[in-house]
Backbone as XML, in Angstrom:
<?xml version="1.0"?>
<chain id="A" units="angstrom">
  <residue number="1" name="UNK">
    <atom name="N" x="18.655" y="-2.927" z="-5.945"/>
    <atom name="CA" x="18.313" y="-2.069" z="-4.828"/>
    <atom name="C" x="19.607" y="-1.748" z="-4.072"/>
  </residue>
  <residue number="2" name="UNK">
    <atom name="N" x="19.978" y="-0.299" z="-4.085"/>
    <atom name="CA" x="20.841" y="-0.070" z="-3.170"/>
    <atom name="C" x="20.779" y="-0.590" z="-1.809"/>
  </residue>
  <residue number="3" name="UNK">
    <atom name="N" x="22.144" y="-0.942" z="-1.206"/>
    <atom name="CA" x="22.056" y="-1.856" z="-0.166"/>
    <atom name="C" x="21.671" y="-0.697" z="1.609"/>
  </residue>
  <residue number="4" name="UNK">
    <atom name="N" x="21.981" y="0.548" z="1.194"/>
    <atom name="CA" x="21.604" y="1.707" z="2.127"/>
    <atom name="C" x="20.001" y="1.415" z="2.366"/>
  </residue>
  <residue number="5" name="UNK">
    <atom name="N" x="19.204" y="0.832" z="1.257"/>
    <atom name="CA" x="17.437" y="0.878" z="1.693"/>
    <atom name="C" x="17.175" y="-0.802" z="1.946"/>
  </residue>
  <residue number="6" name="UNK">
    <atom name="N" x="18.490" y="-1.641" z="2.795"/>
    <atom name="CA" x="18.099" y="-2.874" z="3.211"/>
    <atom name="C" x="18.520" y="-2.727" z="4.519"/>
  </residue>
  <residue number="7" name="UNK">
    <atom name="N" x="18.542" y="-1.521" z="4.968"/>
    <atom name="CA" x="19.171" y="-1.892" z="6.498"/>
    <atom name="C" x="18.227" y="-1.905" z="7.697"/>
  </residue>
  <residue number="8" name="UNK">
    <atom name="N" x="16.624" y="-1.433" z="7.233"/>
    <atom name="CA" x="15.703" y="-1.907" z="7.944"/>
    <atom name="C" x="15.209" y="-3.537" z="7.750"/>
  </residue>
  <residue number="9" name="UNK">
    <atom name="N" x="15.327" y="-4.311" z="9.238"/>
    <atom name="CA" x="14.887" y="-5.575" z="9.009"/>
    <atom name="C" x="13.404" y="-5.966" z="9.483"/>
  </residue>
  <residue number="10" name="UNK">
    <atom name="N" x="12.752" y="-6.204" z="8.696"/>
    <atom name="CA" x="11.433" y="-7.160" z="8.790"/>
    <atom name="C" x="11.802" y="-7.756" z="10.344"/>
  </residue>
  <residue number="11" name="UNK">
    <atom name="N" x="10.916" y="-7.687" z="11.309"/>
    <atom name="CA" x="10.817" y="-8.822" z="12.463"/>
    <atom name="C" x="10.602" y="-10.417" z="12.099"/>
  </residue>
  <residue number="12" name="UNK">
    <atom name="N" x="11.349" y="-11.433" z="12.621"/>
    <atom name="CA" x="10.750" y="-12.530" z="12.144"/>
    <atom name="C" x="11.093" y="-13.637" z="12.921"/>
  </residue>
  <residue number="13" name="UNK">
    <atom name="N" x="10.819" y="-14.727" z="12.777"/>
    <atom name="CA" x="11.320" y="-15.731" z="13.626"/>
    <atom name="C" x="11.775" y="-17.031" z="13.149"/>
  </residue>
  <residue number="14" name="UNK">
    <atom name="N" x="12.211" y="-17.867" z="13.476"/>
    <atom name="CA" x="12.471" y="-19.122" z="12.987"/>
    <atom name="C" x="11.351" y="-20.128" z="13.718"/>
  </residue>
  <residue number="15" name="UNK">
    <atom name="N" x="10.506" y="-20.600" z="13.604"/>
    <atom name="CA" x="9.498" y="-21.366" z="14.418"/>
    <atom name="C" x="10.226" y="-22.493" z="15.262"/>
  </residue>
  <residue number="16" name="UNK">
    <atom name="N" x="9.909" y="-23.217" z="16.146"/>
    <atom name="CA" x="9.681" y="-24.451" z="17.412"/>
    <atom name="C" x="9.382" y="-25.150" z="16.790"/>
  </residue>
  <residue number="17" name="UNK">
    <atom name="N" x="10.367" y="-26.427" z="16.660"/>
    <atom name="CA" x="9.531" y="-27.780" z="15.922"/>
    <atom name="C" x="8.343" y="-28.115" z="17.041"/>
  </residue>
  <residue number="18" name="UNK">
    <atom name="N" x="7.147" y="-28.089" z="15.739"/>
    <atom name="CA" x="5.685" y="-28.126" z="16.129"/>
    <atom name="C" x="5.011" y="-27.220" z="16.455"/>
  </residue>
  <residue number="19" name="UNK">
    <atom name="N" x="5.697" y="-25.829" z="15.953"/>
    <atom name="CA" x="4.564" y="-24.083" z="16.430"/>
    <atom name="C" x="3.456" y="-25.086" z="15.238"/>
  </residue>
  <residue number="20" name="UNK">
    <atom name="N" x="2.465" y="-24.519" z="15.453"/>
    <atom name="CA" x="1.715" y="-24.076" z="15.044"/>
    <atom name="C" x="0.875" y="-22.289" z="14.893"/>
  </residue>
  <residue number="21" name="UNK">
    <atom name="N" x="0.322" y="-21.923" z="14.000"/>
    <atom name="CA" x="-0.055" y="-20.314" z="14.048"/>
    <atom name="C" x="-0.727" y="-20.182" z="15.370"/>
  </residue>
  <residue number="22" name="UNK">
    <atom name="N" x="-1.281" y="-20.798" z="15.976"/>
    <atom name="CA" x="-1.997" y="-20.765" z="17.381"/>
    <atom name="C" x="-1.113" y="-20.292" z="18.322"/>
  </residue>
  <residue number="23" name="UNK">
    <atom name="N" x="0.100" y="-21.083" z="18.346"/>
    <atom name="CA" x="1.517" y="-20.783" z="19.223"/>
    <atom name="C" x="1.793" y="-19.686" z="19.021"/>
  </residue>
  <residue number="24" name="UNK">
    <atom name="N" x="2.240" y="-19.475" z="17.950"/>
    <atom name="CA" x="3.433" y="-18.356" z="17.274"/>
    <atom name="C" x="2.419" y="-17.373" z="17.709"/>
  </residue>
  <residue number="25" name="UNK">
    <atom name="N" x="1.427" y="-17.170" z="17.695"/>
    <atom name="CA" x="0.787" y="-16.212" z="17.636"/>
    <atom name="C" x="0.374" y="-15.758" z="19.162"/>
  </residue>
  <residue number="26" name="UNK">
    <atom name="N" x="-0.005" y="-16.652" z="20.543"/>
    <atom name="CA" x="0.004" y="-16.435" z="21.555"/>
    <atom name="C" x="1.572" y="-16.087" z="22.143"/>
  </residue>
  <residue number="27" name="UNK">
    <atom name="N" x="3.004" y="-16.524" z="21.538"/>
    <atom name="CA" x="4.250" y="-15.987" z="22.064"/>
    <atom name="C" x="4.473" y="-14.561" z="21.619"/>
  </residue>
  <residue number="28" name="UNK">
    <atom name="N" x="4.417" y="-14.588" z="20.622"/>
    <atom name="CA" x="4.962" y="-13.149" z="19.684"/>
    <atom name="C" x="3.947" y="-12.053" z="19.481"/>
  </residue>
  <residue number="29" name="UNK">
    <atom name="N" x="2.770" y="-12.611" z="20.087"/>
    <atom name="CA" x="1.227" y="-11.575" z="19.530"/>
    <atom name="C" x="0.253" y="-11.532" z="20.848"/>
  </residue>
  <residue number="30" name="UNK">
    <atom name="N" x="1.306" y="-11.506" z="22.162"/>
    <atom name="CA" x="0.602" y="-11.670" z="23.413"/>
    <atom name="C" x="-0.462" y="-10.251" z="23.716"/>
  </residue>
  <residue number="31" name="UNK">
    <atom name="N" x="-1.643" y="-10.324" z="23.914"/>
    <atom name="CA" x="-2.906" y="-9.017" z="24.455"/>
    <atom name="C" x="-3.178" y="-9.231" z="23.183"/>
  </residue>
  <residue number="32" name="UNK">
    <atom name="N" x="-3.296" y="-9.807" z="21.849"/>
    <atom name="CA" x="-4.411" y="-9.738" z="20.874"/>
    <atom name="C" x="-5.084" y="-10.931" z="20.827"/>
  </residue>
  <residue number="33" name="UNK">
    <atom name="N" x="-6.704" y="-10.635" z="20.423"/>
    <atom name="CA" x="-7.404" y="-12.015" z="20.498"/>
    <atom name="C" x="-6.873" y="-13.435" z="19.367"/>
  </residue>
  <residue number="34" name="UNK">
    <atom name="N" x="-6.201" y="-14.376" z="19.602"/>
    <atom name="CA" x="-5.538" y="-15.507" z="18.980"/>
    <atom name="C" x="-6.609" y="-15.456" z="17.696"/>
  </residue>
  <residue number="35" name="UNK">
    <atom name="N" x="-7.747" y="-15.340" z="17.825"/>
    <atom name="CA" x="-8.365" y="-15.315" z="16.003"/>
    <atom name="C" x="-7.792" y="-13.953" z="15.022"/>
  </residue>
  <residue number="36" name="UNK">
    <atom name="N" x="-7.886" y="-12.901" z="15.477"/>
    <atom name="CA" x="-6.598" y="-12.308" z="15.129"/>
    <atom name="C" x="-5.475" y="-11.715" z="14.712"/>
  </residue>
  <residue number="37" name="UNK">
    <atom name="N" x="-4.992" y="-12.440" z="16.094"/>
    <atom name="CA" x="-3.504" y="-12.858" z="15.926"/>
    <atom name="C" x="-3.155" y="-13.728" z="14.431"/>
  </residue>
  <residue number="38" name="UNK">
    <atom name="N" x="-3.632" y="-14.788" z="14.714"/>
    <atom name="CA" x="-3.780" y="-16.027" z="13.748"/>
    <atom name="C" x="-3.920" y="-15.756" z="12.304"/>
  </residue>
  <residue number="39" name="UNK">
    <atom name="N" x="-4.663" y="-14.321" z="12.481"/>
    <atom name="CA" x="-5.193" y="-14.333" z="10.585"/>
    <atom name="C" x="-4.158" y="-12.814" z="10.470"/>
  </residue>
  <residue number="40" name="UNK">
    <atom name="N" x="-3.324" y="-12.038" z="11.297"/>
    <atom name="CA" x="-2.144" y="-11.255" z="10.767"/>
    <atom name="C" x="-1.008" y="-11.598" z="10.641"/>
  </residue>
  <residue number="41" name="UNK">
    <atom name="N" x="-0.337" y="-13.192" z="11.523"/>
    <atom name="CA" x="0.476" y="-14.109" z="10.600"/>
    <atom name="C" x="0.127" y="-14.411" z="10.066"/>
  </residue>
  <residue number="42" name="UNK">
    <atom name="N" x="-0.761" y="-15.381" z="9.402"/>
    <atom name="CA" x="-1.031" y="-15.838" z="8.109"/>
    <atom name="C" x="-1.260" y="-14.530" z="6.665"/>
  </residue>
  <residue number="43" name="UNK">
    <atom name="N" x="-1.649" y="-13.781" z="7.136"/>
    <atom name="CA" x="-1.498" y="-12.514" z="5.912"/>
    <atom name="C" x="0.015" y="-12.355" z="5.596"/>
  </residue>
  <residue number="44" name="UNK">
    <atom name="N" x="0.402" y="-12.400" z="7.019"/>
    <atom name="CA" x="2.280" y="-11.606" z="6.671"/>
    <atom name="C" x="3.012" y="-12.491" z="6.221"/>
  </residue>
  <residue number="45" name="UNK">
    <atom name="N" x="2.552" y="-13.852" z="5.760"/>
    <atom name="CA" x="3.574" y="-15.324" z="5.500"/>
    <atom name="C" x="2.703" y="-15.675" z="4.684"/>
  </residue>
  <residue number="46" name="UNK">
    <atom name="N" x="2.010" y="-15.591" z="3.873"/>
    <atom name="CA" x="1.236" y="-15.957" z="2.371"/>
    <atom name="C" x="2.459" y="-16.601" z="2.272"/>
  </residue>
  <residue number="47" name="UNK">
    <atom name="N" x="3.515" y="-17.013" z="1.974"/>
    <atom name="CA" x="4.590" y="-17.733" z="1.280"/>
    <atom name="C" x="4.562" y="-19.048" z="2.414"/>
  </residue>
  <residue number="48" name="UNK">
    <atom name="N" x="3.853" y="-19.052" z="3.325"/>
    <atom name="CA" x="4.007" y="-20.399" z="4.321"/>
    <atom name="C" x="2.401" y="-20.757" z="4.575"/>
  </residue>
  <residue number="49" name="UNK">
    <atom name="N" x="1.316" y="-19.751" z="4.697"/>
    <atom name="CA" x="-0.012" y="-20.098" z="4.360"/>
    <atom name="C" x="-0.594" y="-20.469" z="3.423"/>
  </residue>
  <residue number="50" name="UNK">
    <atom name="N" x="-0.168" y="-20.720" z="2.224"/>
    <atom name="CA" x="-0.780" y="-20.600" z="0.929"/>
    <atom name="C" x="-0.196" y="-22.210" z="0.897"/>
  </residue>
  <residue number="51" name="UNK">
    <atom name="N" x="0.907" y="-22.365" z="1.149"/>
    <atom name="CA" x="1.614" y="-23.937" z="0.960"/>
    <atom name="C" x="0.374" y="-24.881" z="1.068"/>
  </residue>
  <residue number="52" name="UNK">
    <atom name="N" x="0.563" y="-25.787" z="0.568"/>
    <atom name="CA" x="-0.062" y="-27.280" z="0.219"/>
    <atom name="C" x="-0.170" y="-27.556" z="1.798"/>
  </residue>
  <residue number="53" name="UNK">
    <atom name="N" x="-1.445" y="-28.394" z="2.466"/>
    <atom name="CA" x="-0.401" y="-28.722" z="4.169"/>
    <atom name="C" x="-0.361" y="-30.395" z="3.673"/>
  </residue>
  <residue number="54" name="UNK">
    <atom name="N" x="0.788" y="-30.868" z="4.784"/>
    <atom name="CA" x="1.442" y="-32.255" z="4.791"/>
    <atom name="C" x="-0.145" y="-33.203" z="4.110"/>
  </residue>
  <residue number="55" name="UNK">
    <atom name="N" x="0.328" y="-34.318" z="3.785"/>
    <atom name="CA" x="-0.254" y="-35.721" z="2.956"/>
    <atom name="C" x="-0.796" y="-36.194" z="4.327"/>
  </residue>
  <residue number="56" name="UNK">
    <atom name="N" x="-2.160" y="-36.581" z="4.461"/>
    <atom name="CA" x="-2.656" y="-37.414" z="5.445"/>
    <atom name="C" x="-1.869" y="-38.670" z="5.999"/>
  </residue>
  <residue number="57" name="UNK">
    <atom name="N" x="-1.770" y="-38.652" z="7.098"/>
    <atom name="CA" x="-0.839" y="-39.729" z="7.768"/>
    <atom name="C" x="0.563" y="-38.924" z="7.754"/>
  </residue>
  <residue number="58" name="UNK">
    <atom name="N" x="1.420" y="-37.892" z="7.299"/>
    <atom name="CA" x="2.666" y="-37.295" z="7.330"/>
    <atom name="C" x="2.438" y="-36.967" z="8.808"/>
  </residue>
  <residue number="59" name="UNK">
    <atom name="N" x="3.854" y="-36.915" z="9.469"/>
    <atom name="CA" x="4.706" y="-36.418" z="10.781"/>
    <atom name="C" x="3.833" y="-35.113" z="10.828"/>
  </residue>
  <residue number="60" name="UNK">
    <atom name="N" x="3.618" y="-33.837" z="9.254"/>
    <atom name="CA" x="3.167" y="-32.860" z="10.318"/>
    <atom name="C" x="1.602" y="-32.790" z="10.416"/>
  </residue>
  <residue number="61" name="UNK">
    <atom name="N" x="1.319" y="-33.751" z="9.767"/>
    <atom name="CA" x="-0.562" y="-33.348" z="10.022"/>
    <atom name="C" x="-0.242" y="-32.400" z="8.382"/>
  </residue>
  <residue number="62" name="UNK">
    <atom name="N" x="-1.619" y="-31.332" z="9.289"/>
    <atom name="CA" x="-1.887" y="-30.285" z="8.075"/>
    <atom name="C" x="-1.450" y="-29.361" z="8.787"/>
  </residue>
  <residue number="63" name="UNK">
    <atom name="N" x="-0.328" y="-29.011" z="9.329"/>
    <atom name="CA" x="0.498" y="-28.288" z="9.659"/>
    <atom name="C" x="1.198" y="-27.417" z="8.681"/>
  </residue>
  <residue number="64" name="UNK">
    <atom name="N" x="1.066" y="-26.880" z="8.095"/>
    <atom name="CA" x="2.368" y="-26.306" z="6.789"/>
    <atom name="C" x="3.368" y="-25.652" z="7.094"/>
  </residue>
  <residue number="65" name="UNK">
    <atom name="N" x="3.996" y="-25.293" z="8.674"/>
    <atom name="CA" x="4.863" y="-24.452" z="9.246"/>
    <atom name="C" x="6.134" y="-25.683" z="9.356"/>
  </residue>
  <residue number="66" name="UNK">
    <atom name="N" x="6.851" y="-25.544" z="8.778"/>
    <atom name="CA" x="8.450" y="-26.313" z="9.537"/>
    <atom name="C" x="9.236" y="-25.514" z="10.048"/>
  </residue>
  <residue number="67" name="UNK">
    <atom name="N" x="10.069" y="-26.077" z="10.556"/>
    <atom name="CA" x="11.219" y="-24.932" z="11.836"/>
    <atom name="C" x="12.158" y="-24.313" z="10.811"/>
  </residue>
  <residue number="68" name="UNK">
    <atom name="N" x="12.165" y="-24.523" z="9.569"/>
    <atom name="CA" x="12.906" y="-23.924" z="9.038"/>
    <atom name="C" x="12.386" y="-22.629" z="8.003"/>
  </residue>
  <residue number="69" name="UNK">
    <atom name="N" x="11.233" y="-22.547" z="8.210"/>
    <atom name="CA" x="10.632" y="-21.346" z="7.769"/>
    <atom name="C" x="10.624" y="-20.084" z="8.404"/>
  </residue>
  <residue number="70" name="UNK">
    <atom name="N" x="10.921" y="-19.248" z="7.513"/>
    <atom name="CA" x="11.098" y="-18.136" z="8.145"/>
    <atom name="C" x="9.606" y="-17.140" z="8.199"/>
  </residue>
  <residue number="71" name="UNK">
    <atom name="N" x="9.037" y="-16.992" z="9.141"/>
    <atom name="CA" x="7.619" y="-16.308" z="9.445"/>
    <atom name="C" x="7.899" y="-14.759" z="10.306"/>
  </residue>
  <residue number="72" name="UNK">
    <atom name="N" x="7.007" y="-14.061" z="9.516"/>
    <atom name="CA" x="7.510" y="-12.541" z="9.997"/>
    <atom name="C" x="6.287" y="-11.976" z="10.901"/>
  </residue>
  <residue number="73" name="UNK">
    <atom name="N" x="6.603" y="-11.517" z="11.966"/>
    <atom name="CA" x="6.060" y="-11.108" z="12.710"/>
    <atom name="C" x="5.663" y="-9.923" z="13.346"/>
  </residue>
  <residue number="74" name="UNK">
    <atom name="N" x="5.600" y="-9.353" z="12.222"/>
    <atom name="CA" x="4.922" y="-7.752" z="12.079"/>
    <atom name="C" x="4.925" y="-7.648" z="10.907"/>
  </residue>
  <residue number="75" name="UNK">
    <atom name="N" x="3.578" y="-6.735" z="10.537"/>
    <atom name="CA" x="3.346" y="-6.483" z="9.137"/>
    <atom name="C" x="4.660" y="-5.903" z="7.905"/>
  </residue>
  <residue number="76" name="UNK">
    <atom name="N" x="4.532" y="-5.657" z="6.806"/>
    <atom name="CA" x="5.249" y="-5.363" z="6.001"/>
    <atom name="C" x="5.411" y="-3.632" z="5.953"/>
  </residue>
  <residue number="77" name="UNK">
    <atom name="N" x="6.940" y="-3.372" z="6.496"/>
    <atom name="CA" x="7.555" y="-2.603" z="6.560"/>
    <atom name="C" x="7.246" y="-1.190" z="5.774"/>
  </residue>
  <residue number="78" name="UNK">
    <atom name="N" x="6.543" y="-0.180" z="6.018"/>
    <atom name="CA" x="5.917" y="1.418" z="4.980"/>
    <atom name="C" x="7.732" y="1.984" z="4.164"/>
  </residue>
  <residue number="79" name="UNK">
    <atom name="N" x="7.714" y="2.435" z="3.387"/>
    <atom name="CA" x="8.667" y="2.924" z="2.909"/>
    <atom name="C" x="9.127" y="4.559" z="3.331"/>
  </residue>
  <residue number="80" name="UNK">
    <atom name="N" x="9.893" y="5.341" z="4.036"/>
    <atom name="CA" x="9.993" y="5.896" z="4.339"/>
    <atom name="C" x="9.809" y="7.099" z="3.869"/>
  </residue>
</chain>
């Protein structure tokens, strides 16, 4: 892919150790109802919703978000 059709960037964020989609979604998705909010991140991050969540008894619960995931926060970009 020519690098001229990468210069639009996807919105996204790096999460808060301990967002949860509830969070992320009341900071970044403020005036929509959190149910949602909740289910148009999880559509736009299939690569962080779909994950396995943590082993019962693990630090994150069934959390599947770590701070080092990158979660996008507006839908996927129309082609011009």
């Amino acid at each position: 892919m020519p690098a001229a059709e990468l210069s639009t960037v996807r919105k996204s964020i790096l999460p808060q150790n301990g967002d949860t989609w509830q969070s992320i979604a009341a900071r970044m998705l403020p005036g929509v109802a959190e149910p949602e909010a909740v289910s148009k991140l999880q559509s736009w991050n299939l690569h962080v919703f779909m994950r396995a969540s943590g082993a019962a008894g693990s630090v994150r619960g069934n959390n599947p978000i770590l701070p080092s995931d990158v979660i996008f926060v507006e839908p996927p970009l129309a082609k011009a």
